[in-house]
Each structure stands twice: as C-alpha cells, then as structure tokens.
C-alpha positions in Angstrom: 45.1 -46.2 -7.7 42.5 -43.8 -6.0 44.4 -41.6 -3.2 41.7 -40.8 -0.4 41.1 -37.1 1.0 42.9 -36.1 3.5 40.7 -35.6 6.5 42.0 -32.8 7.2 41.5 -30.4 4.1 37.9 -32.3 4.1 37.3 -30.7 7.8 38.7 -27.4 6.6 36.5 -27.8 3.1 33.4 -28.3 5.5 34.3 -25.7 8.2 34.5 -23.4 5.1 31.1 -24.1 3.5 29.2 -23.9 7.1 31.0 -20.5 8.0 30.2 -19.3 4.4 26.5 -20.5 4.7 26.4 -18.8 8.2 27.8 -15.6 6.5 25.1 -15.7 4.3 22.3 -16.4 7.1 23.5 -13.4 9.2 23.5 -11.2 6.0 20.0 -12.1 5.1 18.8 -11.3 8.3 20.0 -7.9 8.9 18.9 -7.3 5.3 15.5 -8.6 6.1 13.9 -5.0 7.8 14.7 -3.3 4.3 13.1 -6.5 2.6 9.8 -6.3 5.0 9.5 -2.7 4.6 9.7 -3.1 0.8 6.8 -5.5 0.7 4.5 -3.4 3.1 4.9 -0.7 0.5 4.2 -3.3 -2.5 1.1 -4.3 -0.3 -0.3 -0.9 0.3 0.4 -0.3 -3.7 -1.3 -3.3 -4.6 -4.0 -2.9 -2.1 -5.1 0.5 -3.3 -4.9 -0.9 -6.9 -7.6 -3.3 -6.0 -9.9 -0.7 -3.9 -9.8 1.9 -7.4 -10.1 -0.8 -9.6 -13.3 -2.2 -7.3 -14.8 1.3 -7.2 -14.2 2.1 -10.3 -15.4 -0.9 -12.7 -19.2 -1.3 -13.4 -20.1 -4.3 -11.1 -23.1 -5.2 -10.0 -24.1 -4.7 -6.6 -24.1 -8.3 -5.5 -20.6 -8.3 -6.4 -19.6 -4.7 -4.8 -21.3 -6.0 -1.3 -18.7 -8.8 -1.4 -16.0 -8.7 1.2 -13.0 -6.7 -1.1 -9.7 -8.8 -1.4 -6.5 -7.1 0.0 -2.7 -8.9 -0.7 -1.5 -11.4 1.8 1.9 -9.9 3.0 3.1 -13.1 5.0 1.9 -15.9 2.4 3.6 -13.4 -0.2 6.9 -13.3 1.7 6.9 -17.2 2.2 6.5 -17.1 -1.8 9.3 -14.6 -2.6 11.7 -17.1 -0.2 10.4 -20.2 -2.5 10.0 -18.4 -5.7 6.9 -16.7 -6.9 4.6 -19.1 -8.8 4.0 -18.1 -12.5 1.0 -19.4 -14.4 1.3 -19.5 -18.7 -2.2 -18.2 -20.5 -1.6 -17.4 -24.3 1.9 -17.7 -24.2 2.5 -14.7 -21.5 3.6 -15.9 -18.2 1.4 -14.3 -15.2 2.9 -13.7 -11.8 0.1 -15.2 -9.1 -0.1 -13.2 -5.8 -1.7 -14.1 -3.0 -5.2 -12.4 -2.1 -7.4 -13.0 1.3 -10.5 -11.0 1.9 -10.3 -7.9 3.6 -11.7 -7.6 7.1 -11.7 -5.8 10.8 -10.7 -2.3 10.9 -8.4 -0.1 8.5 -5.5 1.2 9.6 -4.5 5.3 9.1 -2.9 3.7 5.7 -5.5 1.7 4.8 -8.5 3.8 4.5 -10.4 4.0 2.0 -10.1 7.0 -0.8 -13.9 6.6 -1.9 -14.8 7.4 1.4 -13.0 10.7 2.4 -13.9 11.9 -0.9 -18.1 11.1 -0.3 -17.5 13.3 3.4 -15.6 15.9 2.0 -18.5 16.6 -1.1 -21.0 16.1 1.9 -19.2 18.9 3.3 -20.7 22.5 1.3 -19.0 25.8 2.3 -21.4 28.1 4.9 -22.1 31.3 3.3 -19.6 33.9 5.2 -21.7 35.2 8.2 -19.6 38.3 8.6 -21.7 41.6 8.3 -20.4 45.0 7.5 -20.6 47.6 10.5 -20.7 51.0 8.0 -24.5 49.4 5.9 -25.2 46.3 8.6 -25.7 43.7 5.8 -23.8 40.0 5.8 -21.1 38.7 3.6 -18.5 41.7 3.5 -16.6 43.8 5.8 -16.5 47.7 6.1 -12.7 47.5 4.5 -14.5 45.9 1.5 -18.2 47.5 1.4 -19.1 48.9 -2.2 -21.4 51.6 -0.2 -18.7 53.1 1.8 -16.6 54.1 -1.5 -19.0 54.7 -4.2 -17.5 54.4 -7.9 -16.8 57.2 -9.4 
C-alpha cells in the first residue's frame, strides 16, 4: 500500500528549495560587479589581440580598410550564463566568441597602439637652442663650453 506525503513536510520540502534557490539568486547578484569587471578586462585583452594581430599580418589593403571587429561584451555574457558554444575542427574543440564590427569613438582604453606610436616617431627632437654666454655659439652652456677650459 502506497502511504501519501504528508502535506506538510512537502510545504517545508518546497519552502526549502525556493529559499535555497533565492539564496543562490541574491549571491549571484552581488557576485555579478566582480563577474562584469572580469569580462571588461577579457574584452579589452581580446580587443587589443585583434587590433596587433590586424596591424601586424600582411593583408591587403581592401581588407585593412574593413571596419576592424572588436568582442561583443553583452552577447558574450548572455553566452557565459547559457554556456559558451564550442565548435569541433580536427578533433580540437574551439571556443566561439562573439565579434561585431568596431565603430564610433574609442574610449581612453580603447585607442589604438598603432596610432600613438606613428605621432610619437612624427615627433623628432629640436636641436637644443641654448647658446653659451662665454663663446655665443648654440647647443651648450658656459658650465659646459670646451673654450672656457681648454684641455691640457
């Protein structure tokens, strides 16, 4: 003969499970700044992979003038809640990541690497414009003038 549940320990069963499933909710969310702050830093890592890997592989110019791709942060968190997507090629397993292409403005930590390097080799030293007041010619001061303390 099959005894049934008493209704009782069922509601206390239930009350359990919803209260440890709440638990669970709350913790998650006060963990989720850690979590967000994590995947900003995988998407600037990643994102700066892509721009040296652009700049640095032979491409042709068609391609280069492309928009460049940059990781989706928000399709990539929906992912890592459902479980990231792996794709088998030659018997290795491949994590896929989501990529949009990159547009509007850069933020400070977004800028581009190639870029302050090109300014900063425009940028050539001016010859010191300092002239010496003991022998009046540019470059040197009287504390360092070879004429002032001839070698003996």
């Amino acid at each position: 003969m099959a005894t049934q549940p008493d209704p009782h320990q069922v509601s206390q069963a239930v009350d359990a499970l919803a209260r440890s499933i709440l638990a669970q909710r709350v913790s998650n969310h006060q963990n989720k700044p850690a979590r967000l702050r994590k995947l900003e830093s995988l998407k600037q890592q990643f994102d700066a992979f892509l721009r040296a890997d652009r700049e640095s592989s032979p491409l042709e110019d068609s391609v280069k003038a492309a928009p460049p791709l940059r990781l989706d942060a928000s399709k990539l968190d929906e992912e890592l809640q459902q479980g990231l997507k792996t794709v088998a090629v030659d018997g290795t397993q491949y994590v896929l990541l989501p990529l949009v292409q990159a547009t509007g403005p850069q933020t400070s930590t977004q800028t581009d690497p190639g870029t302050k390097t090109a300014t900063t080799q425009k940028k050539k030293k001016k010859k010191n414009k300092i002239s010496c007041s003991y022998c009046n010619t540019q470059g040197h001061t009287r504390a360092n003038c070879d004429r002032k303390t001839p070698v003996t």
